[in-house]
C-alpha positions in Angstrom: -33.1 13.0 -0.6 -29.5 12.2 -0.6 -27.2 14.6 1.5 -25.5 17.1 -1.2 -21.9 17.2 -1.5 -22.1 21.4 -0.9 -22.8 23.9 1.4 -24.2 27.3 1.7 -23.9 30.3 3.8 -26.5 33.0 3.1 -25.6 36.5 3.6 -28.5 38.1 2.5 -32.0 36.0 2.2 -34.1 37.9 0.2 -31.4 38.1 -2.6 -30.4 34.1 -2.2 -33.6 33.2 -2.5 -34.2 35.4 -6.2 -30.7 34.0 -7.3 -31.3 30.3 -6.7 -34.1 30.2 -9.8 -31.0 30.5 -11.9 -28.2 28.7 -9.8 -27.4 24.8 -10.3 -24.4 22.9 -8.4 -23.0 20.0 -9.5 -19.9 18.2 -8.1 -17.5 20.7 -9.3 -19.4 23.0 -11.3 -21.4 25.7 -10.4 -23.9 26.6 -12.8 -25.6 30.2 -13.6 -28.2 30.8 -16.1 -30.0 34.2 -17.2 -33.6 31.8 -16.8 -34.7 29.6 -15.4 -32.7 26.3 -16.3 -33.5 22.7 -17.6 -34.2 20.4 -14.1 -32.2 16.9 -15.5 -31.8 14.2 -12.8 -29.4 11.5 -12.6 -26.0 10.2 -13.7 -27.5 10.3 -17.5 -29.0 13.8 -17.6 -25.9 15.2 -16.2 -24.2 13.8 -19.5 -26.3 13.7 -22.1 -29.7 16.3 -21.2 -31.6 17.9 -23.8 -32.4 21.9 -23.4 -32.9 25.1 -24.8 -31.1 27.1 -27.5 -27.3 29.1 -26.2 -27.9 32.0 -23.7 -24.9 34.5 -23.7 -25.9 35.0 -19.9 -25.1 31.1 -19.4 -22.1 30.7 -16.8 -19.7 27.7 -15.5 -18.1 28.5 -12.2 -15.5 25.8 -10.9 -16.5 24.6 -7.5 -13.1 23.8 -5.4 -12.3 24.0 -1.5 -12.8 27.8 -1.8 -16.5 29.2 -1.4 -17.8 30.8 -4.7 -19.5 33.9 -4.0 -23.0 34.9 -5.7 -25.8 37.0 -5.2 -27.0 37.0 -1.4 -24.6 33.8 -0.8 -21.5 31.5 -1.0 -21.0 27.5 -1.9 -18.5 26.0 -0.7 -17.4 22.7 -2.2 -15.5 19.8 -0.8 -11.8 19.9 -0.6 -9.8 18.9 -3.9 -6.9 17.2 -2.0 -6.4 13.7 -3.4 -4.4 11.0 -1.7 -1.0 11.2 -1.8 1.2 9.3 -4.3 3.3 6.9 -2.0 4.7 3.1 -1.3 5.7 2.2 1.8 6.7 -1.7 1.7 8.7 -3.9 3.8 11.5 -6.6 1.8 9.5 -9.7 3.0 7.0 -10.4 5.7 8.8 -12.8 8.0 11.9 -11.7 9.6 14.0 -13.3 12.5 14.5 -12.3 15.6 17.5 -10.3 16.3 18.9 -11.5 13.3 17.4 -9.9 10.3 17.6 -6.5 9.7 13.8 -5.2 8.7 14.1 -3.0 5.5 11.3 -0.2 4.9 11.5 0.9 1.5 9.4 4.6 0.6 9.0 5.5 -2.9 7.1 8.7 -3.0 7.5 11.0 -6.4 7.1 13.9 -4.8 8.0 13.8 -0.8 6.7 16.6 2.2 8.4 17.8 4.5 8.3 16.8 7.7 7.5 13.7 7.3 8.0 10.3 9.6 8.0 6.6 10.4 6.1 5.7 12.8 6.4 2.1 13.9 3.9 0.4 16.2 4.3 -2.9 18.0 0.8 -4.8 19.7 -1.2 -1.9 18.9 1.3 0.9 20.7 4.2 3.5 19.3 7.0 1.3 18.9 9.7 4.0 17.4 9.2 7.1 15.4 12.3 8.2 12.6 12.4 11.7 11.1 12.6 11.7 7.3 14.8 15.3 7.1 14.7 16.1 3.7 17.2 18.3 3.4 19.9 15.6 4.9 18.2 13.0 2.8 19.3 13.8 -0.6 18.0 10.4 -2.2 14.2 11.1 -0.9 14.5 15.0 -1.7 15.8 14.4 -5.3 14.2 10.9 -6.4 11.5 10.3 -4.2 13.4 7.0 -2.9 14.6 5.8 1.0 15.4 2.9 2.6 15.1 2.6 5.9 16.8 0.1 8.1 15.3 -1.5 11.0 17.6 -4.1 13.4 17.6 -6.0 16.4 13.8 -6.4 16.8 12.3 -8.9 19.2 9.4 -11.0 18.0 5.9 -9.3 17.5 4.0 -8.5 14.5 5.0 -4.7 13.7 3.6 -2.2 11.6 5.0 1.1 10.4 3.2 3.9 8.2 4.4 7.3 7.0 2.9 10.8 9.1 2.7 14.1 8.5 1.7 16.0 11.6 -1.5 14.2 13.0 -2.6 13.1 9.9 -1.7 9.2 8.6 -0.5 8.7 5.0 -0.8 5.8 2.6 -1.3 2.4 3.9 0.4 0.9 6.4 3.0 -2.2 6.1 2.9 -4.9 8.1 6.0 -8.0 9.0 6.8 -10.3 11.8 9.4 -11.0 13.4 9.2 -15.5 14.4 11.6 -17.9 14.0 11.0 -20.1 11.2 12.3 -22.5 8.6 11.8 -22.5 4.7 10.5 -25.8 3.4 12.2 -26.9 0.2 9.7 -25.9 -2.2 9.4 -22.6 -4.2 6.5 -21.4 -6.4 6.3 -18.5 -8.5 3.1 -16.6 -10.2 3.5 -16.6 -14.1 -0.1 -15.5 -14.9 -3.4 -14.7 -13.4 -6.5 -13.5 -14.3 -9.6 -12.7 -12.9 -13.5 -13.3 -14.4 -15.6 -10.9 -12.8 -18.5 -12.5 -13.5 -18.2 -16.1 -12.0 -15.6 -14.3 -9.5 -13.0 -17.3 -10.7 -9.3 -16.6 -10.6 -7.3 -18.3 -13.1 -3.9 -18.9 -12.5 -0.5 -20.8 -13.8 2.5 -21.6 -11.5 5.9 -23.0 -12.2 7.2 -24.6 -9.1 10.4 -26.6 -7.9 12.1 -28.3 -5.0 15.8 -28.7 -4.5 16.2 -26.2 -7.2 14.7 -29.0 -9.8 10.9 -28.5 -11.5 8.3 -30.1 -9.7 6.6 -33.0 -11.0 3.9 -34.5 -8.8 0.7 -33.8 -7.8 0.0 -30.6 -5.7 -2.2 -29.1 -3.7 -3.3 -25.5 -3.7 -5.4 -23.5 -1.9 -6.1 -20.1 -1.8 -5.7 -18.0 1.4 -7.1 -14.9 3.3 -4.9 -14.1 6.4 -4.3 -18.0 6.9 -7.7 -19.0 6.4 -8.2 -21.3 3.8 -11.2 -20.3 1.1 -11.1 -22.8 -1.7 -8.6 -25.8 -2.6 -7.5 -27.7 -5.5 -5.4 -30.7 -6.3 -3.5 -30.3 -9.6 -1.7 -32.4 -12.1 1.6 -31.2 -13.5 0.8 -29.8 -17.6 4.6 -30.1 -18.2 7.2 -30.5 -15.8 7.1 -27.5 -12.8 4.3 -26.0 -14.8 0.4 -26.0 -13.4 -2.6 -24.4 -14.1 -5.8 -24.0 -12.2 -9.2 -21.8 -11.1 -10.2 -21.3 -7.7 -13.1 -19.0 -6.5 -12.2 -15.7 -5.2 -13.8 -13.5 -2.2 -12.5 -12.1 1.0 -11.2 -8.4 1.9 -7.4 -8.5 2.4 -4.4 -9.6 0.8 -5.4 -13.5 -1.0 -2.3 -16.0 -1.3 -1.7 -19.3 -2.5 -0.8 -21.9 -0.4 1.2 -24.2 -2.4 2.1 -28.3 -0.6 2.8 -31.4 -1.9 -0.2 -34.0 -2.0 2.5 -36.8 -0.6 4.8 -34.6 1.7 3.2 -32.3 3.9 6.4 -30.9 5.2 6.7 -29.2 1.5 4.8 -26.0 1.3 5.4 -22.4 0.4 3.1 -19.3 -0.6 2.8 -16.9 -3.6 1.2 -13.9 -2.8 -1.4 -13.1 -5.5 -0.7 -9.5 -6.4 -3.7 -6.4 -6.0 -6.2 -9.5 -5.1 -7.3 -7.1 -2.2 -11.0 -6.5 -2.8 -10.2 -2.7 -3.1 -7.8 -3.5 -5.2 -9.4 -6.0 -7.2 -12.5 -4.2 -7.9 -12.9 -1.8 -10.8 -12.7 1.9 -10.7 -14.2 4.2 -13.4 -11.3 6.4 -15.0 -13.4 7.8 -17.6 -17.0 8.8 -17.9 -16.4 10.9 -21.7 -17.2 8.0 -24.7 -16.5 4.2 -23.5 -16.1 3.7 -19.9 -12.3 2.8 -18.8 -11.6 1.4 -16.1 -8.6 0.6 -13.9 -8.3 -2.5 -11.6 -5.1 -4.3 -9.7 -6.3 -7.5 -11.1 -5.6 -8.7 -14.8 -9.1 -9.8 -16.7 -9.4 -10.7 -20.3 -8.3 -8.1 -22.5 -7.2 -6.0 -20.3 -3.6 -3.8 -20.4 -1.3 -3.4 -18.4 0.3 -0.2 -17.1 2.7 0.2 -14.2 1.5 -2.2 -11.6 -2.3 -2.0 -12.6 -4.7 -3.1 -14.9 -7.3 -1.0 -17.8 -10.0 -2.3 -19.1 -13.2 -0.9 -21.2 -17.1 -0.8 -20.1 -20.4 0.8 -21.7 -20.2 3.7 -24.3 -21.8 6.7 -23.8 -23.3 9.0 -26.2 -21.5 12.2 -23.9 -20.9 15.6 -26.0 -17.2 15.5 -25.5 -14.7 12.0 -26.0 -12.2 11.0 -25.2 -10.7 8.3 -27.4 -6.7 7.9 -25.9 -6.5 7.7 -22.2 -3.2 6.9 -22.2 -1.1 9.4 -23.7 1.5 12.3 -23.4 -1.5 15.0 -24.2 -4.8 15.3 -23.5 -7.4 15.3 -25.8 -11.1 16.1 -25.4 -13.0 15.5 -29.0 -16.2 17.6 -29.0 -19.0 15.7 -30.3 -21.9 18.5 -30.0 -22.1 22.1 -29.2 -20.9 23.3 -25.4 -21.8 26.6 -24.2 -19.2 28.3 -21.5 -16.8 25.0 -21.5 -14.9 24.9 -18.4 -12.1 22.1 -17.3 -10.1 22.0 -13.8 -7.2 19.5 -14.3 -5.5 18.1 -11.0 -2.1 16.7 -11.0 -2.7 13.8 -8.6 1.6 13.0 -8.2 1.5 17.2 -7.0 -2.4 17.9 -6.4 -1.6 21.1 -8.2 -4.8 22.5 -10.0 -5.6 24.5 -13.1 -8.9 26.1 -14.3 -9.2 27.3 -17.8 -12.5 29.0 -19.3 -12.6 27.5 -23.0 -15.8 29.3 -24.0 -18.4 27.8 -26.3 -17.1 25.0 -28.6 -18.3 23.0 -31.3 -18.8 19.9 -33.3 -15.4 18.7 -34.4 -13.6 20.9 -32.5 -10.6 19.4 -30.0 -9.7 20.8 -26.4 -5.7 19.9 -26.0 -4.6 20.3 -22.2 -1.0 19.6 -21.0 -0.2 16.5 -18.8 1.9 17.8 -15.7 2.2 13.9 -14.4 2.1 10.3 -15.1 -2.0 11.1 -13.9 -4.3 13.6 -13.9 -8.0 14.0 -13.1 -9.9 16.4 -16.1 -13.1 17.9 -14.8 -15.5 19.4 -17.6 -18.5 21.8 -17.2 -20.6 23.2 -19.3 -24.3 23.9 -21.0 -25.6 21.2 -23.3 -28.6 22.6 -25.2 -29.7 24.6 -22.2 -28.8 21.7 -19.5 -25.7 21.8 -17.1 -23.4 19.0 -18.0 -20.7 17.7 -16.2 -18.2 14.6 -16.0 -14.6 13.7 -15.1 -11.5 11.4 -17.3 -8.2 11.0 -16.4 -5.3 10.5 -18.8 -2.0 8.8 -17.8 1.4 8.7 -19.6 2.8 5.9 -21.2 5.2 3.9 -19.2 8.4 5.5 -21.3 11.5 3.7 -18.7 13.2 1.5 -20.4 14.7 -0.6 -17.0 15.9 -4.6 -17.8 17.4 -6.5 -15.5 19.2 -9.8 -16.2 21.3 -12.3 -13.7 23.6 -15.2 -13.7 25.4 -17.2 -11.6 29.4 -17.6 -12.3 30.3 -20.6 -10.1 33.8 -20.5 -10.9 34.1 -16.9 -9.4 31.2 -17.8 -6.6 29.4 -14.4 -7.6 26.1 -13.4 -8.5 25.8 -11.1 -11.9 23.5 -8.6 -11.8 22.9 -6.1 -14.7 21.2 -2.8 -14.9 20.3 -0.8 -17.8 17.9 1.1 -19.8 17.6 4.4 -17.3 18.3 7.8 -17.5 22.0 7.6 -15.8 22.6 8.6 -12.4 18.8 7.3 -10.9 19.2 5.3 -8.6 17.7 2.0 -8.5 16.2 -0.5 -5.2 17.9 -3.6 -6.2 16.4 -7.0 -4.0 17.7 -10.2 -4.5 16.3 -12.8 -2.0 15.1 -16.2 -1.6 11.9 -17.2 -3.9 10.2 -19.0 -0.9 10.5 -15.4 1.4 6.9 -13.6 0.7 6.4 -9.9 0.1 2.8 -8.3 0.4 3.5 -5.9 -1.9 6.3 -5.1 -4.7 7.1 -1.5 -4.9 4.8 -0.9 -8.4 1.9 -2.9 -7.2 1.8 -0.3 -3.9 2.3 2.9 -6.1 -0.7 2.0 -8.3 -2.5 1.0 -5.5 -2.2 4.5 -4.5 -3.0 6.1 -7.2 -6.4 3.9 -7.9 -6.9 5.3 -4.4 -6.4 8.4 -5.2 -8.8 7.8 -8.4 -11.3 6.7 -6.1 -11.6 9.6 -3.6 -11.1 12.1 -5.6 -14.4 11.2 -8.1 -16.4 9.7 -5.0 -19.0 12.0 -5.5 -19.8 11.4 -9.4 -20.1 7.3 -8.2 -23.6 8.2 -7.1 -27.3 9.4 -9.4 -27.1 12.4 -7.5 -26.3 14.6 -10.5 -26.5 18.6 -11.1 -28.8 20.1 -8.2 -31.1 22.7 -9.0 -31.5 24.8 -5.8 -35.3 25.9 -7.4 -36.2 23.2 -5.3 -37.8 23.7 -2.6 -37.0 20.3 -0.8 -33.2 20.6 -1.2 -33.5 24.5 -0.6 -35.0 23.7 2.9 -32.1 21.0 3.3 -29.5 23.7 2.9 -30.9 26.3 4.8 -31.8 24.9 8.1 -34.7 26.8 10.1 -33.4 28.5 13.4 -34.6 26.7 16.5 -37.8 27.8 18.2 -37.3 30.2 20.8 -37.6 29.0 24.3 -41.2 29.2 26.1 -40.6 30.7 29.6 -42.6 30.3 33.0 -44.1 33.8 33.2 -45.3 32.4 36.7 -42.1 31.3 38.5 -39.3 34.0 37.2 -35.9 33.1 37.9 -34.1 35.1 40.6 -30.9 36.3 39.0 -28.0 38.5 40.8 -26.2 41.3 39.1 -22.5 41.9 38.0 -22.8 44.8 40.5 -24.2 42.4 43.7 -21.4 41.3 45.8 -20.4 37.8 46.1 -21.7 36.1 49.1 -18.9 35.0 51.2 -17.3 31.0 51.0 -17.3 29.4 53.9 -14.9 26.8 54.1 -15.9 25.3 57.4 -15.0 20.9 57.7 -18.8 21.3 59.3 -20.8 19.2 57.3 -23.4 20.2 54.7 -27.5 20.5 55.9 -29.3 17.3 55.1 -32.1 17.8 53.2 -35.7 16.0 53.9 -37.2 16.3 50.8 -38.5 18.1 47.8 -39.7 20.6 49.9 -37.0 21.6 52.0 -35.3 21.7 48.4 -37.9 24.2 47.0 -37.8 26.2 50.1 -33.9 26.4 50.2 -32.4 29.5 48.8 -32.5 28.8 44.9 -29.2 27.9 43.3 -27.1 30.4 41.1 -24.7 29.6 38.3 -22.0 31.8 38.9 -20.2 34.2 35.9 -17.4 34.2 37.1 -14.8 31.4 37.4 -12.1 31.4 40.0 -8.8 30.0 39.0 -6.3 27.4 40.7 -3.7 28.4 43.4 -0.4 27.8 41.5 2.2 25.5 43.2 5.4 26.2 42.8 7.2 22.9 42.1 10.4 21.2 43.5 13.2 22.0 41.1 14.9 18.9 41.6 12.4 16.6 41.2 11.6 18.1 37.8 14.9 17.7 36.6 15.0 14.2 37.8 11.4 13.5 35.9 13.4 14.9 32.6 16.2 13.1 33.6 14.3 9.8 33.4 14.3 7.3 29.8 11.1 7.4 28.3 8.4 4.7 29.3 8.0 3.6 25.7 10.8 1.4 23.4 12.4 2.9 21.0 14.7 1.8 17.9 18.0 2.7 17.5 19.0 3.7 14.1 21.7 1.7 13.0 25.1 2.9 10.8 24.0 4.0 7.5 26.6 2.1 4.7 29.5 4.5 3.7 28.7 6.1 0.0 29.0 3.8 -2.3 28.6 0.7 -0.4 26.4 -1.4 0.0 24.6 -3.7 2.6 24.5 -7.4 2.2 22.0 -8.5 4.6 21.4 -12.1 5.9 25.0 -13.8 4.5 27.5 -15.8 6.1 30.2 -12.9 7.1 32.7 -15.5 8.0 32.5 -17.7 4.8 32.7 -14.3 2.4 35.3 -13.0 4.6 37.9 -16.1 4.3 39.4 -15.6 7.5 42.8 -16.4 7.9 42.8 -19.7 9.6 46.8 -19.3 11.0 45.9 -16.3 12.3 42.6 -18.3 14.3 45.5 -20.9 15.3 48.2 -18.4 16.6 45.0 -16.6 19.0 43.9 -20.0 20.3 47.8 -21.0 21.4 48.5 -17.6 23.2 49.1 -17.9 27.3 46.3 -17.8 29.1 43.0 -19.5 30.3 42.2 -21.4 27.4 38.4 -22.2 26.6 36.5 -25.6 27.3 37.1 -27.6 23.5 34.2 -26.5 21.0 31.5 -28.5 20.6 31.2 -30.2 16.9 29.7 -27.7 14.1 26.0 -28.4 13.6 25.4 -29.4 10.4 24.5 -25.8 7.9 20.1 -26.6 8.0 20.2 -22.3 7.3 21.6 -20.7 4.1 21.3 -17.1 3.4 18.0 -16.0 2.4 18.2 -12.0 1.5 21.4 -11.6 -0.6 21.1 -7.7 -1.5 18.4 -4.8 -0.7 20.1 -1.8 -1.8 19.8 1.1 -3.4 22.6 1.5 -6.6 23.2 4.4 -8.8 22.8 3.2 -13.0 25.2 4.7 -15.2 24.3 3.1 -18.9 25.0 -0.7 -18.2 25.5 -1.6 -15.0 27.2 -4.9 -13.5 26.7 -5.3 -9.2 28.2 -8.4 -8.6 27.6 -10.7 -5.0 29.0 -12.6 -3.6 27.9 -16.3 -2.9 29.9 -19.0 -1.9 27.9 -20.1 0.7 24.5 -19.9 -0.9 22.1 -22.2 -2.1 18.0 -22.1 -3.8 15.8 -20.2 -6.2 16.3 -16.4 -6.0 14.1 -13.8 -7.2 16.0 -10.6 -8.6 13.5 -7.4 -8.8 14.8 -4.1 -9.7 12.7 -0.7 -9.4 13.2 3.1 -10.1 10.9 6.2 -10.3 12.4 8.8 -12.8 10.3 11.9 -13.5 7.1 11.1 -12.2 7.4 7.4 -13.5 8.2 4.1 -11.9 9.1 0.6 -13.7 9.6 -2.8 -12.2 11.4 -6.0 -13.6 12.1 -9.2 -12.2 14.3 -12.3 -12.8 15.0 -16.1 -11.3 18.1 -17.4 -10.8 18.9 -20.7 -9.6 22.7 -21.1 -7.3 23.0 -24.6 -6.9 26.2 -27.2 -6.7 27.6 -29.6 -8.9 27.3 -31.8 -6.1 24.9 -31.7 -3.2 22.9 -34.1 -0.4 19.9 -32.5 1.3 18.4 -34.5 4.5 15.1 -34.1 5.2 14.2 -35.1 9.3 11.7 -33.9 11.4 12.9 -30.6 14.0 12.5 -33.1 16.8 13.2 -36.7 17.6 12.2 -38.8 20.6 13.3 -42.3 21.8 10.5 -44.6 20.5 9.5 -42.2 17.8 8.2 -43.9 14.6 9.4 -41.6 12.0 11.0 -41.4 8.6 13.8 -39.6 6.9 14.2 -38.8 3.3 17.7 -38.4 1.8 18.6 -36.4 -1.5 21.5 -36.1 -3.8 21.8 -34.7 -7.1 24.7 -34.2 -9.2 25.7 -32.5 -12.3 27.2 -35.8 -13.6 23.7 -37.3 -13.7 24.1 -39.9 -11.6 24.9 -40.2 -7.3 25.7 -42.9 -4.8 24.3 -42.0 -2.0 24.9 -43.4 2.2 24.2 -42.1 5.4 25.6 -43.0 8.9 24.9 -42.4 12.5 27.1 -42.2 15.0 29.7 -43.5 12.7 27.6 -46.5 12.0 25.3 -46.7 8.3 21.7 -46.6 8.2 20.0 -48.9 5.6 18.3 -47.1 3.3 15.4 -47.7 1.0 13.7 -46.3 -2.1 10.4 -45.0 -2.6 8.7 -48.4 -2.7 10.6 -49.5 0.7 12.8 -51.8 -1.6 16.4 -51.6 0.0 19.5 -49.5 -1.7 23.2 -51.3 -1.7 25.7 -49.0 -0.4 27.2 -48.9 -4.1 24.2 -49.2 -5.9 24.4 -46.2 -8.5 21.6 -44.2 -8.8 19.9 -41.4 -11.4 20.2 -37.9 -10.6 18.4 -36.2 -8.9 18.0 -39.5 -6.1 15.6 -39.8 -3.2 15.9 -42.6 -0.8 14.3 -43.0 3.0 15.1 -44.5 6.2 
C-alpha cells in the first residue's frame, strides 16, 4: 500500500477506533458518514462511484495544513502552499567581461518582503542584494525590478530569488566570455510539438548581412551543447525554412542554426518551454474533458500567456466544467451532490476560501469568484452514498491590450519605438538587442512556467490511483497508527550498578601519569564498571583580547562581493552596450586644444582598428506608458537585425509582444577573415558590399597595395567591374 498523503494523532483509542467505521480521507476532503460508507478505489471511483440513497448525517470537512479534529483524533493534511508566482530572467546568456553590464529582470505579481538576490559564481555565494520594498516602489506597486549587475569577470554565474533559508523560483543562469557574433541571425516563427512520435516541427526565417538567407542550412537541435538530431534544409522561399527533428533531453533544447558551405556562419534560437517539465502536459481539469496546459504548442492547441491548453478524455464526473478560461467560475451539476464543499486557492496570493454549498442538484450551477489570473477549485462531496472528490482550475482571459511597433528613421539616426494599449502609468521592460544574442527565457514564458509549477505541486497528490481512503481498513489503519516498540528485555542476572543524585562525585584526577594498560577482557570485566554521568560540566570561559576582536571585525570579508552600481536618475534611462563617444559627438576642437597644451605630450596613437564590434544591447529599461507612447534611441553607430520585446504585468496579468527591425546602411562592405593569421597560412577571405543603389564595385588593398579578387567560382573580378547588390567576392 502506497504511503497516504495524511496523518493522524489519536487522542483517545477506544473512541478513534469506533469513529473510523464512518471516517474517509481523501486529498482534501475529509469525509463523515452516519454508516458505514461505500469503499470505491481508484482515480475513477473517486469521480464517478455508485452508492446509497442521501443521509442527512453525511459530512464534507476540508482537509488543509490545519488538523481537523474528530472523535478520539485529529488529521492533519499536507500544507496548501503553492509555489510562488515569479520570473527571474537575465537579458541574454552571454555577456562580456567587464564590459557588459548583466541585467536581472524580476517580475513577481505579488512580491514578499524580505526578499533577496543571491548570486553565486563556481558553485559559491558570489553577492547577495536586498530587495527593500518599501524603497523599491516599482516592485512594491507593479511587481517589476531590474537589477543591474557590472564589472564581472568571466565565470558562469547564477542568481535566484530567497526568502529566509528557503530558495524561490528557478534560478537564472549567464556567462560572462569573450566572444564574437557570426553574421547570421535566425528567428523562431512557429513550432509545434507531436506527442506521439515526439517530432518537433518548426519554421525559421533567417538572414545574413541583414539580407534573407537563401542556401542550404544545416540545423541541429541542442541540449546544453550537445548535439541530438540534425538536418540539412532547403530554403521554401527566400529566408524561410521548415523542418522536424526528434525531440528528448531534460533542459532547455536550442537550435543550432550554420551554413552547409560556411562554417564560420552560425547562430542559435532558443526553442521556448522545450524543457521536459515544461514540455510535458499537466492536468488542469479533472470535472468533464480533461484540459491540459503545456509550454509547448501541439495541434489545436491555444494559446494563453506564455503557455499552451489543450483537451484529453471526457469524463462522465457529477459536476462540469465547460469554460476554463473565464472571468467566473462555473461548476455545472450533472447529478445530485450531497453536502457539496469547494476550497478555492488563489495561486498569484495562495489565499484560500472554503464554502459549504449544501446538497445540489441536476441542472443546478455553482458560480465562485476569480480573485486572480489562476485559481485551483477543490470539490467534495457524496455521490449516491460515495465520497467524491476532484480539482479544476479556471484562468482569466488575457484582457492587456500591449502592441509594440518599431522603425528605423535614418535620416534622424534613431530607433522608433511605440507603446500602447495599457492602462496608463504601468510601466513597461522595454529590450531591444541584437537577434543573434540568446535569452533562455522571455519574461512570459518564465511566469507560466511558474505557474504550471505551481499547477503541478499543488494537485500532486490527485496524479496518483490512490483515491478516497477508508480508514475501516485494517491495513491502512495499522499504517497510520504505528505499534509502540517492545519494551526492552533486561539481564535479571548481571544488574547494572547505578549511583544516586545523592552519592558524591568521585574526585578527577588530572595527573600527566598515564592511564593503566589493560591485558584483556578480563582485566576489563574486573575493572570498576563504567558510569554515564548526569551531569554535564561546562567550559571555562576565556575572556578574549579586545583588540584582536576588533581587528577580526575590522577585516573585509573572505568572500567577493558586487558593488551596486548608480541607479539612472528618474526618468532616464540606461543605454547599455553603445558607442558613448559616437552618440556623444564630441567636440573635436576641443580634443585638438587638450592635445596642444604644455606639457609631456603622449607617444603618437597607434592607427584605429578597424570597427569588427557594433553595439549589441540597445535598450533594457523599464518606461512608464501613458496612452501612445514614442522612446526613441539613438543609433548612429549601429548595424544588424534587432529584436524589440516589450512586457508588463497589470493587475495580476502579464502580456508580451515582439518586433524585428533591421538598421542597415545605404552603403556598406563587411570583410570576413579568420581571428588569426600566420605567415604560410593557406586561408581565404570573403569580401561583401551591398548598396541600396542595387549595384557595388568593390576593391580591397593591403598595405596600400590591391589584392586580386575573385568570385565564387575563383573566376577573377576587374577593379571596375560592376557588380549586383548584394556582392560576394574572395581572396
Amino acid at each position: 500500500m502506497s504511503q497516504p498523503g495524511f496523518s493522524i494523532d489519536i487522542h483517545d483509542l477506544s473512541r478513534a477506533t469506533t469513529a473510523r467505521a464512518t471516517t474517509a480521507v481523501g486529498e482534501r476532503f475529509v469525509f463523515l458518514s452516519g454508516s458505514t460508507p461505500a469503499r470505491p478505489s481508484g482515480r475513477l471511483a473517486r469521480l464517478l462511484g455508485l452508492g446509497r440513497s442521501p443521509d442527512a448525517t453525511r459530512r464534507v470537512l476540508p482537509l488543509l495544513g490545519e488538523a481537523v479534529t474528530l472523535s478520539g483524533m485529529s488529521i492533519r493534511g499536507p500544507a496548501l502552499e503553492p509555489e510562488p508566482l515569479l520570473a527571474l530572467i537575465t537579458d541574454r546568456d552571454l555577456y562580456r567581461a567587464e564590459q557588459d553590464t548583466v541585467n536581472v529582470f524580476l517580475a513577481m505579481p505579488v512580491p514578499r518582503p524580505g526578499m533577496r538576490l543571491i548570486v553565486e559564481h563556481a558553485g559559491q555565494i558570489f553577492s547577495e542584494r536586498p530587495l527593500q520594498l518599501e524603497e523599491l516602489g516599482v516592485l512594491r506597486e507593479h511587481g517589476l525590478h531590474l537589477e543591474p549587475l557590472a564589472m564581472l569577470l568571466p565565470g558562469d554565474y547564477t542568481v535566484q530569488l530567497a526568502l529566509g533559508e528557503q530558495r524561490l523560483g528557478r534560478r537564472a543562469s549567464f556567462t560572462v566570455a569573450e566572444y564574437t557574433l557570426a553574421p547570421l541571425s535566425g528567428r523562431l516563427l512557429a513550432h509545434s510539438l507531436d506527442r506521439a512520435s515526439q517530432q518537433l516541427a518548426f519554421s525559421l526565417e533567417v538572414d545574413s548581412y541583414q539580407q534573407p538567407f537563401d542556401r542550404a542550412l544545416q540545423v541541429e537541435i541542442v541540449e546544453a551543447g550537445i548535439t541530438l538530431a540534425s538536418i540539412e534544409l532547403q530554403p521554401v522561399a527566400r529566408g524561410r525554412y521548415e523542418g522536424q527533428l526528434p525531440v528528448s533531453g531534460e533542459g532547455l533544447l536550442r537550435l543550432r542554426l550554420s551554413a552547409s558551405d560556411d562554417a564560420e556562419r552560425v547562430c542559435e534560437v532558443v526553442i521556448p518551454g522545450s524543457r521536459r517539465a515544461e514540455r510535458d502536459t499537466t492536468l488542469l481539469s479533472e470535472l468533464g474533458t480533461e484540459r491540459m496546459i503545456s509550454l509547448m504548442p501541439e495541434p489545436g492547441a491555444l494559446p494563453l500567456r506564455g503557455a499552451w491548453l489543450s483537451d484529453g478524455d471526457f469524463l462522465a464526473t457529477p459536476l462540469v466544467v465547460e469554460q476554463l478560461v473565464a472571468t467566473e467560475g462555473v461548476l455545472s451539476v450533472r447529478s445530485s451532490v450531497e453536502a457539496l464543499t469547494t476550497i478555492t486557492v488563489d495561486l498569484a496570493t495562495g489565499e484560500q476560501q472554503v464554502q459549504e454549498h449544501g446538497a445540489v442538484a441536476a441542472g443546478d450551477e455553482i458560480k465562485l469568484r476569480l480573485p486572480s489570473c489562476a485559481t485551483t477549485v477543490f470539490v467534495g462531496g457524496w455521490v449516491r452514498g460515495v465520497p467524491f472528490e476532484a480539482f479544476t482550475h479556471f484562468l482569466r482571459p488575457a484582457q492587456l491590450g500591449l502592441e509594440v511597433s518599431a522603425s528605423h528613421d535614418p535620416r534622424r539616426g534613431t530607433l522608433r519605438v511605440q507603446l500602447q494599449g495599457v492602462t496608463p502609468g504601468t510601466p513597461v521592460l522595454l529590450s531591444v538587442r541584437d537577434e543573434r544574442l540568446t535569452q533562455a527565457d522571455t519574461p512570459a514564458v518564465a511566469l507560466s512556467g511558474a505557474l504550471k509549477r505551481s499547477i503541478t505541486s499543488i494537485t500532486e497528490g490527485y496524479r496518483g490511483d490512490r483515491g478516497v481512503l477508508q480508514l475501516a481498513d485494517d491495513q491502512l489503519w495499522n499504517q497510520l497508527i504505528p505499534q509502540p516498540p517492545p519494551a526492552p528485555m533486561l539481564d535479571l542476572m548481571e544488574p547494572v550498578p547505578m549511583r544516586s543524585r545523592a552519592q558524591p562525585r568521585p574526585p578527577v584526577s588530572c595527573s600527566s601519569a598515564p592511564a593503566p594498560e589493560l591485558d584483556g577482557l578480563d582485566e576489563l570485566e574486573s575493572d570498576s564498571p563504567l558510569r554515564l554521568e548526569d551531569e554535564i560540566t561546562s567550559a571555562t570561559e576565556h575572556a578574549s583580547d579586545v583588540s584582536v576582536e576588533r581587528s577580526l571585525d575590522e577585516r573585509p570579508p573572505a568572500r567577493a562581493s558586487l558593488q551596486r552600481s548608480t541607479p539612472p536618475a528618474p526618468g532616464s534611462s540606461r543605454l547599455l552596450g553603445l558607442d558613448q563617444g559616437a552618440l556623444s559627438g564630441l567636440d573635436q576642437a576641443s580634443e585638438q586644444e587638450i592635445a596642444d597644451a604644455p606639457g609631456p605630450q603622449p607617444p603618437d596613437p597607434e592607427p584605429a582598428a578597424p570597427r569588427a564590434i557594433f553595439p549589441e544591447v540597445l535598450f533594457y529599461d523599464l518606461v512608464e506608458i501613458d496612452g501612445q507612447t514614442l522612446i526613441e534611441i539613438p543609433v548612429a553607430d549601429v548595424l544588424g537585425t534587432f529584436a524589440v520585446e516589450a512586457f508588463c504585468v497589470d493587475r495580476l496579468d502579464w502580456a508580451h509582444e515582439r518586433a524585428t527591425v533591421i538598421i542597415d546602411r545605404p552603403v556598406r562592405a563587411d570583410l570576413g577573415v579568420p581571428p588569426a593569421v600566420y605567415d604560410g597560412d593557406q586561408i581565404v577571405g570573403t569580401l561583401r558590399g551591398a548598396a541600396t543603389g542595387g549595384s557595388v564595385r568593390l576593391s580591397l588593398t593591403c598595405d596600400g597595395q590591391p589584392v586580386p579578387l575573385r568570385d565564387r567560382q575563383g573566376d577573377p573580378i576587374d577593379a571596375d567591374e560592376v557588380l549586383p547588390s548584394p556582392a560576394e567576392v574572395r581572396f
